[in-house]
N, C-alpha and C positions, 0 to 999 in steps of 0.2 A: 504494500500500500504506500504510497508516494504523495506527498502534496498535490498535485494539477489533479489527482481525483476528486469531487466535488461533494462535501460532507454538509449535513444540516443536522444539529443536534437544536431538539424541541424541548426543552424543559417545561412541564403542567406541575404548578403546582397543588399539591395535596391531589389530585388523583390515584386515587387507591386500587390497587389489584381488586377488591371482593366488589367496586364497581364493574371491572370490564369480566365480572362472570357474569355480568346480569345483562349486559345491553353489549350490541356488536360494537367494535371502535377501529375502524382502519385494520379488519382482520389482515384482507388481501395483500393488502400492500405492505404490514407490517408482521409478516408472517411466523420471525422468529420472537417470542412473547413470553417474559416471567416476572417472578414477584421478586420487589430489589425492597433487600433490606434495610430502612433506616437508620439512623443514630440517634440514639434521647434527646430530646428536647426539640428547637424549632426550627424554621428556618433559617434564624443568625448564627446557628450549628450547622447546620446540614446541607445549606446551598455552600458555602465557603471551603466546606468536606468534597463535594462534589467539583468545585472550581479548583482544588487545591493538589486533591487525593493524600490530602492530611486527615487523620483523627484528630478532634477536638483536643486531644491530649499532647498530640504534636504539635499543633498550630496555635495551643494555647485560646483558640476564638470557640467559643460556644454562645453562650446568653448575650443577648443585647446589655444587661445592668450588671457591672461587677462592683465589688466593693476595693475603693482604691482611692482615699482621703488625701494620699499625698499631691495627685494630679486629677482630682475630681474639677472637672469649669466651675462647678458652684463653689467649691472653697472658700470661696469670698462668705459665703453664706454663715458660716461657723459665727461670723461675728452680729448675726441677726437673731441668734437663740432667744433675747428677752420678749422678741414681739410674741403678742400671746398669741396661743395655739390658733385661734380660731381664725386670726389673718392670716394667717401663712396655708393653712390646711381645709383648703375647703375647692371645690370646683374651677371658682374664677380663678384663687390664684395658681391653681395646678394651669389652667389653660395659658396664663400668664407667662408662667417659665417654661412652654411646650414653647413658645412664639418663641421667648429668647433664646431659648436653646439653638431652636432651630434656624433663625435672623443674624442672632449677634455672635453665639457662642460657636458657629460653627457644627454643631452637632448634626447637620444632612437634615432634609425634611421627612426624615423615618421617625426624626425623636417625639418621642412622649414623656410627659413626666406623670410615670407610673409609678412612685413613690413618694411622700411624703412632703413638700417644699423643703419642712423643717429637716431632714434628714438628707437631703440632697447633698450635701458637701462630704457625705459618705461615699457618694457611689460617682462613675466616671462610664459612659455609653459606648459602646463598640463601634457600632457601623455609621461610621463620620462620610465614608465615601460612598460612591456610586462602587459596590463590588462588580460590577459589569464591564469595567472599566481597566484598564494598566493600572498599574497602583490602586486599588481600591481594597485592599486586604493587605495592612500592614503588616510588615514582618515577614511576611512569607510571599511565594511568588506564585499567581495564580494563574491558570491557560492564557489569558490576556496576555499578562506580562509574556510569558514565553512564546505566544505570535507575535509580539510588538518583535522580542529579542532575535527571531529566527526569521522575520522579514516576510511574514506571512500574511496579505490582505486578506481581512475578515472584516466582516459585521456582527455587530453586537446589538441587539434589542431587548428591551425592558419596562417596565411602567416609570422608569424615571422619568421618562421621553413622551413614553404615548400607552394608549389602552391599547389593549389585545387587541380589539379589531383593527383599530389603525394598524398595528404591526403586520395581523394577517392578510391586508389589505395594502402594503409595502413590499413584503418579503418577495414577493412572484415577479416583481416587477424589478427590486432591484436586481434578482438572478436573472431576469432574462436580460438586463442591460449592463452590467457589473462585470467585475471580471475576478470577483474573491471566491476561493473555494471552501470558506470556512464561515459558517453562517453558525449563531450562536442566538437559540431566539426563547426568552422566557417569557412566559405566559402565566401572570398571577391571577386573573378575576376567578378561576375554578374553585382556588380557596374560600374566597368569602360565599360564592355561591354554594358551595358545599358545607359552609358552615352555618347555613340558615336554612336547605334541602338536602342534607346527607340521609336522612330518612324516607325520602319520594320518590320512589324509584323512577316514576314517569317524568318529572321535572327532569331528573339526573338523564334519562336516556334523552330526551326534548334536547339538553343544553350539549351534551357529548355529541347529539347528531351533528348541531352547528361548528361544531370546533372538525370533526371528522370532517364537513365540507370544504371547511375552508382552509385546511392542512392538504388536501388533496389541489387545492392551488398550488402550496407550495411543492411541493414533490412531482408535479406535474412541470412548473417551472425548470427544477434541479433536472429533470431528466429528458428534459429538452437541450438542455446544455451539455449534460451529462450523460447517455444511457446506461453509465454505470456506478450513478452515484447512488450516495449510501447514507442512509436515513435513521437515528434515531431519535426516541421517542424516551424520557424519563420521566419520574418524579422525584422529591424530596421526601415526602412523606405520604401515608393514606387520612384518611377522615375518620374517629370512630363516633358511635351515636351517643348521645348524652344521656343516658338513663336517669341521675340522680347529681342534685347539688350539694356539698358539706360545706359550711362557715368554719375552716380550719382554725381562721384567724381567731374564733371564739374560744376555740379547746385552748389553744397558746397562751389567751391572757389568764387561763384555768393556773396556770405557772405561776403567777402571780410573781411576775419578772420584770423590769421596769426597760422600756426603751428612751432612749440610745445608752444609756448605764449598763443594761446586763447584757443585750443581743440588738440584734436588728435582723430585721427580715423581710425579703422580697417576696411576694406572693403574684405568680405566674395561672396559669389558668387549670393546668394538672400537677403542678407541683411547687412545693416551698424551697426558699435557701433562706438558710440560718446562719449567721455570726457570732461566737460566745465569745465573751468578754471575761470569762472566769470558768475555773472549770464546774463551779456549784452551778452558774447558769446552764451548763451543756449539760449536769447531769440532771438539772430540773426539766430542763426543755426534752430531752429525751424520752423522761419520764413521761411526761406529756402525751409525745407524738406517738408512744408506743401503744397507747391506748384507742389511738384513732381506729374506728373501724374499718375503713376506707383506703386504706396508704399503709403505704412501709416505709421506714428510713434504708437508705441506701449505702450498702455497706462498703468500706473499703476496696472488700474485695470484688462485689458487683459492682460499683464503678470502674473498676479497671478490664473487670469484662467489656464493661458497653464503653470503655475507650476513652472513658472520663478521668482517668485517672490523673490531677495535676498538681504539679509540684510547692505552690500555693495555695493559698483560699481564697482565689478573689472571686469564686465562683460558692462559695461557701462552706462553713465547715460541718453543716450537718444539709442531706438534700432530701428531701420526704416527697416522694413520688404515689399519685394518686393510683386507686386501682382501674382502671379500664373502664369511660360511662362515666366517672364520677366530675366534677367538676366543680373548682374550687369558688366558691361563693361568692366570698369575698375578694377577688382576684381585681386587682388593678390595672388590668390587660383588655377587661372588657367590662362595661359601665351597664348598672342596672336597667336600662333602658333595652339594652339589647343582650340576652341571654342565648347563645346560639344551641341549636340542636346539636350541633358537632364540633368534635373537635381534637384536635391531634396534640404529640408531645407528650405518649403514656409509652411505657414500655413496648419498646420493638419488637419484640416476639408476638404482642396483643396481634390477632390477624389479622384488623383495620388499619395498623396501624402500615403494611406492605406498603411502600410504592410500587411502581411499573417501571419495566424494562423491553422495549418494542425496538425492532430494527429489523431490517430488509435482507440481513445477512446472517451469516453465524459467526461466532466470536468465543473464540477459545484464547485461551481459559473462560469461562463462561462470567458476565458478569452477576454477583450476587449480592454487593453493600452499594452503598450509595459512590464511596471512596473510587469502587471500582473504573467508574465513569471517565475520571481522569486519563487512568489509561486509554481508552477509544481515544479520549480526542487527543491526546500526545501521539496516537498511533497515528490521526490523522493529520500529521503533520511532519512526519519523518520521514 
């Protein structure tokens, strides 16, 4: 396989393997088809796993919120602790330091301040850049940087830029008129649409047909240029259904542990990360979480299975993982206005939780993690 062969790698995200057993999706044309196994947690994990063919524990990148006071942007914040709680910690001025984050601090328009105002000068945000981009995953170097470095025109598409249909309404046109062999096109609306009908089947087949349509533009384009180019198809993660909600955050104040004094804790939508300040707080807070009916803490040694294993805490030092369905209540990821029926970032094994692995060809060694992905596209570029 050579460069001037003509490759299109589709990224859908949260498309899940236990969807395309229920509805047909580009069988024909994508004929070689399996379940690709995720990494825990989300997509500030798992697409940069995918761009990198790093584990979270190599790359050090996993969560969007890590805890890291020394180069937090709000630092400055430390010296506002006397204003009372209620002005800092309330809706407006969460919306307030979303803007500045994202205006003046630099923080990319992904940032949210999904934690506390008054607590911000604790924590410092991952994904500043465009990762779709050369340099957009500090530290390490991802497919971009190595077409920028080996002098390879591509195109790169994303919601930074434009919505899926603008993209699938670009892509066919720049291959017929273009001269890059290396098309790199992600596709987010599936997620949010699958997070408010991951339960309907018929919506899900409705919305899969349209994407199936308009994907066979693009491959119809590629193989017009190409007759023997080569197509695939991924995801980051699947979608599971949300059976039930738990208020984690209520058991924790059961601890009767005081924040920012004894811990501090992010609260994501399947799972916790904890900070302990003492070792009485971690063995309070444990005590705690061991009671939950719903979750587990995640051990040493199961982190290092699922590839978490890292050499600090800025990802935290206790992580309590929801069980499958369950969904965390009080999560500051998603606002009581909107409770989704789905949702992803529970243990990879859970059968929902499978992405997809589609392509036109066969590929040995086969691919089976999300990591794996890397290699195809370093392959298609050698």
């Amino acid at each position: 396989m050579t460069s001037d062969r003509l490759h299109v790698f589709v990224l859908i995200d949260a498309l899940g393997w236990k969807f395309l057993q229920q509805t047909p999706f580009l069988d024909d044309v994508l004929p070689y088809r399996q379940p690709l196994r995720t990494i825990l947690g989300f997509s500030s994990g798992v697409i940069p796993s995918i761009l990198t063919g790093l584990t979270p524990a190599e790359s050090a990148v996993w969560n969007l919120v890590y805890y890291d006071p020394e180069h937090s942007p709000f630092r400055w914040m430390r010296h506002f602790q006397s204003v009372p709680r209620p002005l800092l910690d309330n809706r407006y001025a969460r919306r307030a330091f979303t803007e500045l984050g994202r205006r003046v601090l630099g923080l990319g328009h992904g940032f949210d301040c999904c934690v506390s105002p008054r607590l911000l000068h604790y924590f410092n945000w991952a994904e500043r850049r465009n990762i779709y981009d050369p340099g957009g995953i500090p530290g390490v170097q991802s497919i971009f940087d190595k077409l920028v470095a080996d002098g390879v025109p591509y195109r790169s598409y994303s919601y930074h830029r434009n919505t899926d249909e603008e993209i699938l309404q670009a892509v066919p046109r720049h291959i017929d008129e273009g001269h890059e062999n290396f098309y790199f096109v992600y596709l987010s609306e599936v997620d949010k649409f699958l997070h408010d009908h991951c339960s309907d089947p018929a919506r899900i087949a409705e919305r899969l047909a349209w994407y199936d349509r308009q994907l066979r533009h693009v491959f119809d384009a590629a193989l017009r240029r190409d007759p023997e180019a080569c197509f695939y198809l991924f995801s980051d993660h699947g979608m599971t259904p949300v059976t039930r909600h738990y208020d984690l955050a209520a058991d924790v104040e059961r601890a009767s542990l005081s924040t920012p004094k004894d811990f501090l804790a992010v609260y994501d939508s399947t799972m916790a990360r904890f900070w302990c300040f003492s070792d009485a707080a971690r063995d309070a807070l444990t005590r705690q979480l061991e009671q939950v009916p719903c979750g587990h803490i995640l051990s040493h040694g199961e982190l290092k299975s699922l590839l978490l294993s890292f050499s600090d805490n800025r990802y935290g030092d206790i992580i309590f993982l929801m069980d499958p369905g369950c969904l965390i209540a009080s999560s500051a990821f998603h606002s009581a206005s909107w409770m989704p029926v789905g949702m992803h970032g529970y243990h990879p094994d859970d059968e929902h939780s499978y992405g997809v692995f589609l392509t036109n060809r066969e590929i040995l060694p086969p691919v089976t993690i999300v990591t794996d992905i890397y290699r195809c596209m370093r392959e298609a570029i050698s």
